[in-house]
N, C-alpha and C positions, 0 to 999 in steps of 0.2 A: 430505590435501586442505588447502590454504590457506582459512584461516577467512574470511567475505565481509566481516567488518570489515577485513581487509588487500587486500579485492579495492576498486580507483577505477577511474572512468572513463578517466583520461587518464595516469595515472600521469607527472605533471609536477613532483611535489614538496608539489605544497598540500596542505592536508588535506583528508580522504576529501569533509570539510561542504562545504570550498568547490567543490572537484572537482563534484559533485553537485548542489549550485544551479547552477554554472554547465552544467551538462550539458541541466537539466531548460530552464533557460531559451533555450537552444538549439534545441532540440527543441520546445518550446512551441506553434509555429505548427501542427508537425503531427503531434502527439502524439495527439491523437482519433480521426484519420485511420487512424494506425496499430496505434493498440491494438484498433481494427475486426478492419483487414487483418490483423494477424498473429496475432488470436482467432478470426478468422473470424469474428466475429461473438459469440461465444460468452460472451463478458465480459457483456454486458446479462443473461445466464440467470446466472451466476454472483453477480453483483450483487442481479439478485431475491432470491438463495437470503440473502444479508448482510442486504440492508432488512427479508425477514424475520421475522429475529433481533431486531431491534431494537426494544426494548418502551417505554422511556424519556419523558419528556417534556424533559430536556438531553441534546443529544448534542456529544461533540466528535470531529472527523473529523480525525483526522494525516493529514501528508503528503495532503493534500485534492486535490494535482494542479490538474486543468480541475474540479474541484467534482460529478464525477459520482456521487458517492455522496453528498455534503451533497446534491444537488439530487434526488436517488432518497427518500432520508429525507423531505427537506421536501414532494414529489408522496402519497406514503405515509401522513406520520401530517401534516398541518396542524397547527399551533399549534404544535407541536414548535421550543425552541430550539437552534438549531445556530449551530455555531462551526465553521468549517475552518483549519485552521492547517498553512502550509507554508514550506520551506523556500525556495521559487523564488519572486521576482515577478512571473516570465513566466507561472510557470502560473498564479498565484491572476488577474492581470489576466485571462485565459482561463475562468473561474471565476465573478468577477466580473458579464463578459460573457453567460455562460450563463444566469448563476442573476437577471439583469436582463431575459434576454430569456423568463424564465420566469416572471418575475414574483414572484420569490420573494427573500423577507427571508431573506437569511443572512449571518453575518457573517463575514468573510473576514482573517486576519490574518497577516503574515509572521513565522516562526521559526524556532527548531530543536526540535522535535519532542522532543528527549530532555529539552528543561529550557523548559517554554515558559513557565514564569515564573505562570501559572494559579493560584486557589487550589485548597488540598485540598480533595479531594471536591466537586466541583462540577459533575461530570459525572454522568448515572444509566449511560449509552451512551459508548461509548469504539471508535469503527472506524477502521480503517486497510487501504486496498488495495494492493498492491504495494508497499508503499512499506518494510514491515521491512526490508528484504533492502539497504534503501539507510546506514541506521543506522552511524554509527560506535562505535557500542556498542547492540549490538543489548537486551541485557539492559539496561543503562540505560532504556533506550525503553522496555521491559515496564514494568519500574518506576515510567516518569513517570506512563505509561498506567494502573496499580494506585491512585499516589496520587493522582489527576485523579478516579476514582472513589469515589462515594458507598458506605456498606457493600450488599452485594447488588448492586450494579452488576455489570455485565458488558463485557469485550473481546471484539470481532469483527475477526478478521485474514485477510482475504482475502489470498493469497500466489502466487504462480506455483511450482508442483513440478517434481520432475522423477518420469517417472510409472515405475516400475516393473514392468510387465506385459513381458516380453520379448518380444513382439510389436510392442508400441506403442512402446517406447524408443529402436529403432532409426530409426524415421520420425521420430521427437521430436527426438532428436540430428540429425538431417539439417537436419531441419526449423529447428533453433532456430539451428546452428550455420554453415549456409549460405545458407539462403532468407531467413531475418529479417535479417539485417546486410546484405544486398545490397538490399535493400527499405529498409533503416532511411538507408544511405549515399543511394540516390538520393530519397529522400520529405524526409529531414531536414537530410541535406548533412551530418550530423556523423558523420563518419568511428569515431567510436569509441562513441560511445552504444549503438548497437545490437549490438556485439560485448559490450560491456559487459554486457548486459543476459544471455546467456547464463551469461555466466562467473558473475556474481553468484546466480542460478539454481540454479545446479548447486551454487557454494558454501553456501548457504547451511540454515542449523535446518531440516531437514525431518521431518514427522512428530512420534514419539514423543520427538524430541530438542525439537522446538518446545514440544512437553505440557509438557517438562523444565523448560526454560527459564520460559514462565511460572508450574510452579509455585514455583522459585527465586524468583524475581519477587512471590510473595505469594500469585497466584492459587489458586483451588482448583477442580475437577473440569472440570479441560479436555477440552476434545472437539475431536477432527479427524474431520475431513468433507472427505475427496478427491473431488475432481466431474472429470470427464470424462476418464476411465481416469488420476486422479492428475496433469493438466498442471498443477489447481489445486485448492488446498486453504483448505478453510474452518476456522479457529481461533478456538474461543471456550472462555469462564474467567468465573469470579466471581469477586469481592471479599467476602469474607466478612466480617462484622462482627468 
């Protein structure tokens, strides 16, 4: 299997980072829309199961997208400072928008996620939804994620799986490989983002290989939490002093 750091959107040359902003910013207008439609719904249950986790009074949110998880934290714990940081400025102005008509202080800034230039330990909370799996160095990211945290701090990785129950795999494959791209093509008009989004899926750290990875990365006593027969899995680790 090809690693999902060699899997892009567009495979036009650029690197996986710009491929990917530009993808995200593409997609941006209706990106909400369809992480509804193609969760059914199911992402706001999953989200609760994240916000949670989250114990902190600083959190920083990767790959922040439309701000739906900065704006689930901020509804959650008040007084809590949050930071969203991402690589698109189609989604964070998306983001923006959300967390202004929610009435909520959060502070939204553009970067790349692996090196966002942050000091050490300045985080207690550390979450990211979907977004690992977009990383051109996935382990990098753990990493920045590790040092961004305070000792005892914790990561929260919401992820999309693929679920292995041989019953459910078969409607999953169907489901992810024909009915989401023909739905992503007419909702978003980007011809490739929505096929993309399969293939990077199926590529990428699943499981005990993810545990792997962050404890490579520094972490210790990770825990996976597959939610709804494995389409999607919850990832959390400490920072140990």
């Amino acid at each position: 299997m090809e690693k999902v750091e060699k899997i892009d959107p567009y495979h036009d040359g650029r690197s996986k980072e710009e491929q990917v902003e530009s993808m995200f910013d593409s997609i941006a207008p209706a990106y909400d829309f369809m992480n509804s439609a193609m969760t059914m719904g199911l992402h706001r249950l999953w989200l609760k199961r994240l916000v949670a986790g989250v114990c902190g009074n600083r959190v920083i949110d990767l790959a922040t997208g439309t701000g739906d998880v900065a704006i689930a934290i901020a509804k959650a714990r008040p007084g809590t400072k949050i930071t969203g940081l991402d690589l698109s400025e189609g989604m964070l102005a998306k983001a923006r928008e959300k967390a202004g008509k929610n009435g909520m202080d959060i502070s939204f800034a553009q970067c790349d996620c692996i090196a966002t230039g942050l000091p050490q330990g300045c985080a207690d909370d550390v979450t990211v939804a979907y977004g690992v799996r977009n990383y051109a160095d996935i382990l990098a990211g753990l990493k920045e994620m590790h040092r961004l945290l305070c000792p005892e701090g914790k990561v929260h990785i919401l992820e999309l799986s693929v679920p292995t129950n041989p019953f459910v795999r078969p409607l999953y494959n169907f489901y992810t490989k024909f009915i989401i791209p023909v739905a992503g093509r007419i909702m978003s008009r980007d011809v490739r983002a929505y096929s993309y989004l399969p293939e990077s899926i199926a590529a990428a750290p699943q499981g005990k290989k993810m545990a792997s990875l962050l404890q490579s990365a520094g972490f210790t006593d990770p825990i996976v939490r597959p939610f709804t027969f494995g389409v999607c899995t919850l990832y959390t680790a400490t920072k140990k002093c």
